[in-house]
N, C-alpha and C positions, 0 to 999 in steps of 0.2 A: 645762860638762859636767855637774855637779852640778845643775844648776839644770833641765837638759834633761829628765834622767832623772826627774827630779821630776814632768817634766809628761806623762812617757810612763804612770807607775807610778799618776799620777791618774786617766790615761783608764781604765786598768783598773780602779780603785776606782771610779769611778763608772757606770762601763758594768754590771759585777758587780754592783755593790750596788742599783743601779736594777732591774735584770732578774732577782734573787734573792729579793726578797723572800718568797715563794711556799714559798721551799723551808727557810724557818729553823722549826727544830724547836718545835712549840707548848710551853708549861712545862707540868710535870707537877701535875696536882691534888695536895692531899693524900688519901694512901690508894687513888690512882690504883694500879692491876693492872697488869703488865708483859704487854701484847698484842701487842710488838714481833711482825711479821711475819719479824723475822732472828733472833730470839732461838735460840736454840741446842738443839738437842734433847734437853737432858740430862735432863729431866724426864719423858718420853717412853721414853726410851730406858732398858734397865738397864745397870746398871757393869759394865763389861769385866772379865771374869777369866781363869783360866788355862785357862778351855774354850775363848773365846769371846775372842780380843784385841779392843783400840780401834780399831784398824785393819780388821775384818772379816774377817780371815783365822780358822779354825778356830786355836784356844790349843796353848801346849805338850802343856796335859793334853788334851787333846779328844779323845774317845772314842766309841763306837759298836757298840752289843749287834751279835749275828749270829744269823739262824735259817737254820739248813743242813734241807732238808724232802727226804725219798725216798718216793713216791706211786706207790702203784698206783689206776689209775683205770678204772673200766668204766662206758661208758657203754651203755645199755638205750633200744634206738631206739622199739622197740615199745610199752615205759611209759614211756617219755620220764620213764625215771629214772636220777639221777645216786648210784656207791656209789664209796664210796674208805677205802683205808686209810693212813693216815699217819704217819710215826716222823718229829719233831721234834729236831734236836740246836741248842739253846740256848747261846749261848757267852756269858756275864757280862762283857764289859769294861769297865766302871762300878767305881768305888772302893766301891760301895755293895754290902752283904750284899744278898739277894733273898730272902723268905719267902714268894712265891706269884709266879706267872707269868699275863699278863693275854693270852688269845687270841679272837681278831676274828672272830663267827659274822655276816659280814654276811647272807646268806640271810635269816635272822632276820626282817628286814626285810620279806620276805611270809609269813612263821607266820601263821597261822591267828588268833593271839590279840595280832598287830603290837600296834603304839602306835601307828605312824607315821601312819595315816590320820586318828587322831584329834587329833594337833597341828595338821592342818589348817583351816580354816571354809570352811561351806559353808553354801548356801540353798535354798531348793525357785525352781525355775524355772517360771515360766508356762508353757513353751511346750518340753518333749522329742521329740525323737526316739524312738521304741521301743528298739534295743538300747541308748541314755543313759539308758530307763527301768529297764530290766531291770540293766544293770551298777549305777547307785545305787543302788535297792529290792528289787531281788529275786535278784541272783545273792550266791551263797556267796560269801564270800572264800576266794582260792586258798590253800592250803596249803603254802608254797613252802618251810618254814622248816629245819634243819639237825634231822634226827633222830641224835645223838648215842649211838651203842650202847657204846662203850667207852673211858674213857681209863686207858691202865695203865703203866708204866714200862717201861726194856727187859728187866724179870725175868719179866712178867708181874700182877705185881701192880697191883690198883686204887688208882689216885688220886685224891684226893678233890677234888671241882670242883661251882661254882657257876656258873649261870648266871642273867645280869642282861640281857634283851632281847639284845642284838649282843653280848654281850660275855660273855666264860665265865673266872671264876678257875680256876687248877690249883694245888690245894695244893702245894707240895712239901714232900718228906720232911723234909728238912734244909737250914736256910740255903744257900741258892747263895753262895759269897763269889767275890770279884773273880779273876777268868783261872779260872775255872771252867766246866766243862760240864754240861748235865743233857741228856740225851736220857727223850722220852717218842711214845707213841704215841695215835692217835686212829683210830676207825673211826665212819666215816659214812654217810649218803644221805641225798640229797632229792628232788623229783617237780621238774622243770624245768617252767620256765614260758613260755608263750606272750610272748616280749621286745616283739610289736609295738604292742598296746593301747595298752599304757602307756610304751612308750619306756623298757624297761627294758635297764641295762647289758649282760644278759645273758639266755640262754637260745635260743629256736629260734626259728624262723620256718615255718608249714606253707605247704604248695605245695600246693592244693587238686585242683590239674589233675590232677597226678603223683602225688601221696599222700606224696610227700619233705618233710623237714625241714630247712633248713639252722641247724645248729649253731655258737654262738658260746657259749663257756663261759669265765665269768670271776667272782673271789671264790667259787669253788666248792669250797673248803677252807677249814677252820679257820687262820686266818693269824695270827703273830704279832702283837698292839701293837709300838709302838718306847718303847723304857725310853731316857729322856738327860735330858741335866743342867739342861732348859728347865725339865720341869716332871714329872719322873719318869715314870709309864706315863704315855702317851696314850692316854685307855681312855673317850675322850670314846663315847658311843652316834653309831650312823649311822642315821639319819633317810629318807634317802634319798637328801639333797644335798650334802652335803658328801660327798667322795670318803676317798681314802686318807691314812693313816700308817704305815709299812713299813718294817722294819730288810732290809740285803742281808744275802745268802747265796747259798750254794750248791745247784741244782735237779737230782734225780733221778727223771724221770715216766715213767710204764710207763701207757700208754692204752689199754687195749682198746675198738673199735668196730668195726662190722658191718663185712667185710671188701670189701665193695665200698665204702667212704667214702674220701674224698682229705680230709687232714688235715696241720694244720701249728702250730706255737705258738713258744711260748718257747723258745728254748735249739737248741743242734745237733741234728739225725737222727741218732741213732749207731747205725739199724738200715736205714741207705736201703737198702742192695741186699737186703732182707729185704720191706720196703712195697714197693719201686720196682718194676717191670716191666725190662725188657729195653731195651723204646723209653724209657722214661722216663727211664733211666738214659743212655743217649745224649742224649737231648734235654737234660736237665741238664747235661753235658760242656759240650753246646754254649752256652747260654746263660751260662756261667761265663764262658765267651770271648766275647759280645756285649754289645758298650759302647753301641750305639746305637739296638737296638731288642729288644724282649721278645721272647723265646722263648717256645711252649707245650708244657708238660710234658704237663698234659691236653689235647686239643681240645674245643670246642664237640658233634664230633660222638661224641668219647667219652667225655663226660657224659651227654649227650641220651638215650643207650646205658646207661650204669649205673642213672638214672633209676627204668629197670623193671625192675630184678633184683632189689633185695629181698632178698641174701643171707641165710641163719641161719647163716652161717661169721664168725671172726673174726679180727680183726687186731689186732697190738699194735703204736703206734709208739710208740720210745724217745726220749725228749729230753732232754740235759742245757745246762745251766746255769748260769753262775758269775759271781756277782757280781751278781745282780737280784734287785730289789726287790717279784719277785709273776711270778707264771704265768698264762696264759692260755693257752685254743686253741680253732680253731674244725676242724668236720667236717662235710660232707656228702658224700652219692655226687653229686650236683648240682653241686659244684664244678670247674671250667674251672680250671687254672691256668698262671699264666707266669712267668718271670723271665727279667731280665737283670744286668747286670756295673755296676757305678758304681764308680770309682776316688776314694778316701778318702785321703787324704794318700798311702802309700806303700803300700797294701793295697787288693784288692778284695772289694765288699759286695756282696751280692744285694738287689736291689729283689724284691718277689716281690707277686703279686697272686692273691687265692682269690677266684671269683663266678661266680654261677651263670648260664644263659644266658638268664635275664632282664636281667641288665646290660650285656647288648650290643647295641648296637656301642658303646658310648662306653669301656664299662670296659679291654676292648680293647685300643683305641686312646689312651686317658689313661692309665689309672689308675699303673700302673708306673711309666712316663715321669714322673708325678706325683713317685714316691715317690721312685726316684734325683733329681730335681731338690732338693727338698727336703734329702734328706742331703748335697747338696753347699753348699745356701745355710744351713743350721745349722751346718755344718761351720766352713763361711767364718768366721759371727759368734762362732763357741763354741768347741770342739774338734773334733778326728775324729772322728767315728760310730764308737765301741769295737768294738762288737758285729758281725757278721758278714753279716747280714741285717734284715731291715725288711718285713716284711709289710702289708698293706692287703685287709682284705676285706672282698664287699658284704655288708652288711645292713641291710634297710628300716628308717628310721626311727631309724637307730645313729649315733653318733658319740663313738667311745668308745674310748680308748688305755692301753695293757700294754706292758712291756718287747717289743719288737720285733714286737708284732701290736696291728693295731688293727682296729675296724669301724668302713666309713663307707657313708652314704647316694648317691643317684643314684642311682634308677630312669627309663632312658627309657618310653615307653611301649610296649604291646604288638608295633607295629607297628616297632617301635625308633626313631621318631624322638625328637628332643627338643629341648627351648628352651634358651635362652642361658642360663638361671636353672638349669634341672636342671643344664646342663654345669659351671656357673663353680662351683656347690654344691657339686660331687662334687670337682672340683680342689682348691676350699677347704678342704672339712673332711678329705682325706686330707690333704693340707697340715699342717692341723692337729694332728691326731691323730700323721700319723708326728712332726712335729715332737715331742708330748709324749714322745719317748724322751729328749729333751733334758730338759725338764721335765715331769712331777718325774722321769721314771725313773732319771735318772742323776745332775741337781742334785737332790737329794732333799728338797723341803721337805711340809711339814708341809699337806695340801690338807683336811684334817677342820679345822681351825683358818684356814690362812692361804690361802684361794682364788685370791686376786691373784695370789701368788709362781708359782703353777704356769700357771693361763690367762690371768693379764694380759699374763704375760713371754712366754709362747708365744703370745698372739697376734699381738703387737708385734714378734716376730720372723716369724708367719706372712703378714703385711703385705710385710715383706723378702722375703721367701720368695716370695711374689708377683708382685712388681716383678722379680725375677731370672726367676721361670719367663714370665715375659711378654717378657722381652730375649731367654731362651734358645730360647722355642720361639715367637717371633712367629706360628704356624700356629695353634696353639690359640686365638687371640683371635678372636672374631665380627667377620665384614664390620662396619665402623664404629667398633669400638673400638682405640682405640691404645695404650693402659693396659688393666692389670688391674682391674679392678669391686670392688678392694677395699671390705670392710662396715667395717672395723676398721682404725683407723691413722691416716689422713687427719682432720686438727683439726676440720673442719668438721662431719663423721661422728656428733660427739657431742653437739652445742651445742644438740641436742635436750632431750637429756637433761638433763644440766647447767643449763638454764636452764626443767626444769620445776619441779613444786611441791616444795618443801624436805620436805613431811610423805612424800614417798613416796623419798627419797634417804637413801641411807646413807652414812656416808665408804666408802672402800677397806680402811681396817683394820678392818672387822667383822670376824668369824665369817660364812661365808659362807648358812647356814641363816638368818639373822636379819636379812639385805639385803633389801630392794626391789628390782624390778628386777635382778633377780641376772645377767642379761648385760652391760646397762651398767656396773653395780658392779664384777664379778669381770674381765671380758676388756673390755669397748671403753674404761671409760674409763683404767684401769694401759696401756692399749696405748696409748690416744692419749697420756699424759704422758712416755711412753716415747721416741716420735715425736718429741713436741715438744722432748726431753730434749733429741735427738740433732742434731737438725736446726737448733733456734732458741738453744737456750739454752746446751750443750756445743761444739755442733760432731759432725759424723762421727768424725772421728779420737781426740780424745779420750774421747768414749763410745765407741765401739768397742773401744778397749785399755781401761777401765774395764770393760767387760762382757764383755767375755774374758776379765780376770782375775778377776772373782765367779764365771764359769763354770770355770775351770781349779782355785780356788781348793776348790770345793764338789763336784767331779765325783764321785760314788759316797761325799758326805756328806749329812748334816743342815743348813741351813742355815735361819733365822730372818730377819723382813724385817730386822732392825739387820743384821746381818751382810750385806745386800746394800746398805743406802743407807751400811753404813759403806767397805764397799769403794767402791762409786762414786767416792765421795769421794775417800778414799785413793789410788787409782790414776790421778786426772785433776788435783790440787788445784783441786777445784773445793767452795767451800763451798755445801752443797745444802740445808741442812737448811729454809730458806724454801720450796722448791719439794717435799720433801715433806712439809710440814705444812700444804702449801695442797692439794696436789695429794691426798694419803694419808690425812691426818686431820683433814680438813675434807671439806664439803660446798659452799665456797665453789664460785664462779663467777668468769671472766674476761670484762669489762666494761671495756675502755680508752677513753676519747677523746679529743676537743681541746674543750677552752674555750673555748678565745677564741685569735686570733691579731693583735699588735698590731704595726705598723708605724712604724719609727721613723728620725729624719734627724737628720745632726751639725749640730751647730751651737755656734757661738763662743761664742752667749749667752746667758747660762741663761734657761730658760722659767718660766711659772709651776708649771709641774708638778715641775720640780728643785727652785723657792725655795720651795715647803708641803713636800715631803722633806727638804730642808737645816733648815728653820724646826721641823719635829717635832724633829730633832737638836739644838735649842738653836744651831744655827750658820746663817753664809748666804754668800751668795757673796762677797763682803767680805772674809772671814776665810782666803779660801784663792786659791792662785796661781791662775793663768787655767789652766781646762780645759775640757774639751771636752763639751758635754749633748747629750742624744740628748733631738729633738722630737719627741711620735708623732705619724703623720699623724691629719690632721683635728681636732687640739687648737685654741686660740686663739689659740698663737703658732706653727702651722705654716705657713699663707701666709707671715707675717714675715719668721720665722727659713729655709726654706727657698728657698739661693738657686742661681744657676745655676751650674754648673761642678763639680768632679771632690771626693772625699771633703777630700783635702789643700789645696785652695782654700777649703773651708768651715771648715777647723780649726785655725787660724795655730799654738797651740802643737803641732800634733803634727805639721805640717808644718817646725816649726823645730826639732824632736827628729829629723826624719827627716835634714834637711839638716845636721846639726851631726855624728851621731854613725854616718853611713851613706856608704860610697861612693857614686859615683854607679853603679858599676854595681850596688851592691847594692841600690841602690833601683829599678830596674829589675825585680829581683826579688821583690821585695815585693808580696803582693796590694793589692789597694785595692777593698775592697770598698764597693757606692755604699749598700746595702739593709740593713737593720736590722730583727729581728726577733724580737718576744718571744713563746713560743708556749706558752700555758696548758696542761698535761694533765689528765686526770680520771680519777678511777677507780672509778667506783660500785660496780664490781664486789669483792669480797671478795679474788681469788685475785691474788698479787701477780706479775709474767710483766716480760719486757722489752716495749721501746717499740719497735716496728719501723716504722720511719717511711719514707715515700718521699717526697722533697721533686720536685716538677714544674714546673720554668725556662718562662718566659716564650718561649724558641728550642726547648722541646721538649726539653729535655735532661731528665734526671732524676737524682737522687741519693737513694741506702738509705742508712740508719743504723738500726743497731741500739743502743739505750740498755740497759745491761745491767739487770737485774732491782733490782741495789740504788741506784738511782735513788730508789728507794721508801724508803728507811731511815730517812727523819728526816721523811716525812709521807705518811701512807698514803694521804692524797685526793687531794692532785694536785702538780704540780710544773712548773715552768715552763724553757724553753729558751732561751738569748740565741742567736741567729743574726746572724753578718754575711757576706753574699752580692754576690757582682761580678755575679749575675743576679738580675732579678727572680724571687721565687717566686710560681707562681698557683697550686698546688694544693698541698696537705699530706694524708695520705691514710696511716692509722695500719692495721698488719696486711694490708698489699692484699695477700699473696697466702692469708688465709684461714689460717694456720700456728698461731694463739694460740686456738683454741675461744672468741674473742667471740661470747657470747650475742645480743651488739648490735650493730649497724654501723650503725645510724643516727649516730652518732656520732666514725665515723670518719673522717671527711669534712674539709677546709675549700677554698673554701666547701663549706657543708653541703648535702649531696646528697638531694636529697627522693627518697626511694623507699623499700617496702615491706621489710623485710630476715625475712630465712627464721624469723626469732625471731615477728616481729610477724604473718606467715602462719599460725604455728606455733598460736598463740596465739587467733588467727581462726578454724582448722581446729578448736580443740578446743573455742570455746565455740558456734561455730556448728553 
């Protein structure tokens, strides 16, 4: 018995130590730098405190300023100028005193005397167009910037205030100290600006036909900084690219506009049977009640109608607000509008759609249907959509999102047709956009600082979003397509990117102004690692409850990227910090393959290739009881050693291990595998990922394995597999369904498969 065991305990010591070699950890130089690809984030990361636990949950002390705003707003169709007056109430919940108050003029941003066009580079082109001549060299800069008439307290007294480009100090009187209030007021205007040029966030759009304007008005108020315990104000200047930072509070807007306009924003109507009409107000009833298709408030033919009236009468609508982190709202007399009913965990939301009758037929017939899809597929991955409604509306060239309104593009053409590309566009980016109520409007991070947090996570979830509106409304998909045409999400999507030149790639944790490629960067590639989190490397189930509780965790807070890779973590035990320091703070690339694949058969008697391994050890066959060697095929003792009949015919002691210490019917159950297989991997590539292998039998069968990620931990180049198989294997074939962003697939092959791979295309296309 003792003796048997002995000979069982040596096949595995020698089968192991034969087929391992590969993977023993090289010795460290002296003064060698710890580049462990597992090494642990702490270095990275700051130390947890009582704001901010190690866990990622918000701390005991964790805290969060408020700006409560009451606005009056007129808008001026005729000068397409914007005036407003504003009372600020300030609430200090910070342990810290405050001696000035930091407020956000993004407008700014087109004054007259910007900065921003000059952090740009530019060059003189050969070869212009006339208006690309005239807008570089000869037109004025627009004047768009925040004319400031008054800041005073609520006595009326002036306060004393500096303004630095975006950004305006307000002295206060007296220390703010902590649970403290200060209310102060602001009065303004500015000339709104023509949004389509330039693809600005905001402003109008002229209707040359008609002589109308459709309105979209956003950051058109002096808006608070957010004061927290990261890094005090956030009082970073806006450039133009990087978006917001916003403490919540509570909205009070009083909007006067020409009174023929259809208008809608942030926060409740709390004057509708005051705007509304008669009809209006019925057709609203009714679409409260229709879950399955949009209702129209306004028609096509009673916009077409307001058009050319031109009122000099006006209207105020009233909107309130609670608990959002910014305002917006759009107006035209131009605007069509519809809603319908979408059922949110135990409450209903209004989908709601503003567009003028250029956007139809499609807007119509999508756009709405879009927007309740969406709040049920964010719903799904995050929480319930708080808020009560969700707006979407058209504006050229727009793609841009506010607490419960956003602007998005899709123009068919005049004739109203349109392409697969307008259609799947316009789905998309309302997708989109309503999705950013999730982020950042209600996970609240930091988008002037941390871009990723807000578009990468929104768009990895608008990918979901996707795939669900593609199951729900199979109608919407064009003759031939059977999936959604997702741009974002899918691993393959980005292997462009990722595997082009390093000088023009930035990691994920930049600052988003100071990126390359700032779509790749900021949304496809955080979406595709997102993906891959969920799919290859987590699982659905546990990233899913992972990212439902960073979403439940942060709803209506501040949240920083440690506080989301620290929740990941936390909520799935899953150690990540390898995957994001390849994926987030590198520029690395995923490059797996196969080496070599060697072929090997039992045999009784040691080979030459056992007795130069035994003879490196100072030992040889001599020295140790009879066991069992593995020949690879095509060696000089494989004809020899290779004889006919079953694994246990070829191996007396492990056939006399089987027979001594095995029933016979438990040897029956025993595999007996005949195939032997040692299989080299590689990894040129930098970024460290699992092994997703698919083995392909000789009868056609096939078998997946996934090798988890830290397979890599004790050598970063390559690593080797022992396989023993009761089928022959003829194909080994690394990532076949495209899931890992390989830069490479020539290399994933054995045998190895000659053909062109989309990298080496890729590559062809840009030098040729």
């Amino acid at each position: 018995m003792i003796k048997s065991t002995y000979y069982f305990l040596s096949v595995l010591f020698i089968s192991t130590t034969l087929f391992s070699q590969n993977q023993e950890q090289q010795p460290r130089k002296p003064g060698h730098t710890n580049t462990n690809k597992f090494k642990q984030l702490y270095d990275e990361f700051s130390t947890p405190n009582m704001y901010r636990a190690a866990s990622g949950a918000p701390g005991s002390a964790y805290y969060q300023q408020q700006a409560d705003y009451k606005m009056d707003i007129v808008l001026d169709d005729k000068n397409t100028k914007l005036s407003g007056f504003e009372t600020i109430t300030y609430t200090n919940n910070s342990p810290d005193g405050l001696d000035y108050l930091w407020v956000q003029l993004d407008q700014n941003k087109r004054a007259k005397d910007s900065k921003s066009p000059l952090i740009e580079t530019s060059k003189v082109s050969p070869v212009l167009r006339p208006e690309q001549f005239f807008k570089g060299y000869m037109n004025n800069p627009f004047d768009g910037g925040f004319n400031i008439q008054e800041v005073k307290d609520v006595n009326g007294n002036p306060l004393q205030y500096m303004i630095n480009s975006t950004m305006m100090r307000v002295e206060l009187p007296k220390t703010l100290k902590p649970k403290e209030k200060f209310s102060f007021s602001i009065k303004w205007w500015y000339k709104i600006n023509d949004h389509v040029p330039d693809r600005d966030r905001s402003g109008y759009e002229f209707f040359e036909k008609d002589g109308n304007r459709a309105y979209v008005i956003a950051q058109f108020f002096p808006r608070m900084a957010v004061y927290n315990d990261v890094e005090g104000w956030q009082n970073s200047q806006f450039w133009g690219r990087d978006e917001f930072a916003l403490p919540f509070g509570n909205y009070d807007v009083n909007i006067t506009v020409p009174a023929d306009h259809i208008l809608d924003g942030t926060g409740k109507l709390t004057n509708r049977k005051d705007v509304f009409t008669k009809t209006m107000m019925e057709r609203f009833e009714k679409a409260k009640k229709s879950y399955d298709k949009p209702i129209l408030i306004v028609t096509q033919a009673e916009a077409e109608a307001a058009e050319k009236s031109f009122s000099d009468k006006t209207k105020t609508w009233k909107l309130h607000a609670d608990n959002v982190r910014d305002f917006a709202f759009a107006t035209s007399r131009k605007f069509i509008w519809d809603m319908m009913a979408v059922k949110i965990g135990n409450k209903d939301v209004m989908a709601v759609s503003l567009y003028p009758k250029e956007g139809n037929p499609l807007w119509e017939e999508w756009s709405t249907i879009t927007v309740a899809s969406t709040l049920k597929s964010y719903s799904r991955m995050t929480f319930d959509y708080p808020y009560h409604k969700a707006i979407s509306v058209h504006a050229k060239n727009q793609g841009m999102e506010y607490p419960m309104i956003c602007w998005n593009y899709g123009r068919p053409q005049e004739d109203g047709s349109y392409s697969d590309r307008v259609k799947y566009g316009m789905m998309s980016v309302i997708i989109h956009e309503v999705g950013h109520n999730f982020f950042p409007m209600i996970v609240n991070s930091d988008e002037r600082q941390w871009t990723w947090m807000d578009e990468g996570l929104n768009s990895f979830l608008q990918y979901v979003a996707e795939t669900d509106f593609a199951e729900w409304y199979p109608s919407a998909l064009s003759p031939g397509d059977d999936t959604y045409p997702s741009r974002r999400g899918p691993a393959k999507n980005i292997v462009q990117y990722m595997g082009g030149d390093q000088d023009f790639i930035s990691p994920i944790m930049s600052k988003g102004l100071n990126v390359h490629q700032f779509g790749d960067n900021a949304y496809g590639k955080p979406a595709t690692a997102l993906n891959i989190l969920r799919e290859t490397v987590m699982g659905r189930e546990l990233f899913d409850y992972a990212f439902k509780e960073y979403a439940h965790r942060w709803m209506f807070k501040h949240p920083t990227p440690e506080d989301f890779f620290r929740t990941m973590e936390d909520a799935s035990a899953f150690d990540l910090d390898w995957f994001w320091r390849g994926w987030f703070y590198t520029t690395d690339w995923v490059d797996i393959g196969i080496k070599e694949v060697k072929k090997y058969y039992v045999s009784s008697e040691p080979n030459q290739y056992t007795k130069d391994y035994l003879a490196k050890q100072g030992r040889s066959a001599k020295d140790l009881v009879p066991l069992v060697y593995m020949v690879e095929e095509g060696s000089e003792d494989y004809k020899e050693s290779l004889k006919k009949g079953t694994l246990l015919d070829n191996s007396k002691p492990l056939k006399e291990y089987l027979m001594d210490n095995f029933s016979e019917e438990q040897r029956k159950s025993i595999k007996e595998p005949k195939y032997f297989y040692n299989v080299t991997y590689e990894k040129p590539g930098g970024l460290v990922m699992p092994i997703i292998v698919e083995y392909t039998y000789a009868d056609g069968s096939t078998k997946r394995e996934i090798y988890p990620a830290e397979i890599w931990r004790l050598n970063d180049n390559e690593i080797s597999k022992a396989i023993a198989s009761d089928k022959e294997i003829v194909r080994i074939a690394v990532d076949p369904d495209l899931e890992t962003a390989d830069v490479d697939t020539s290399n994933n092959s054995w045998p190895k498969e000659v053909k062109q791979n989309e990298f080496d295309k890729f590559k062809k296309k840009v030098k040729g």
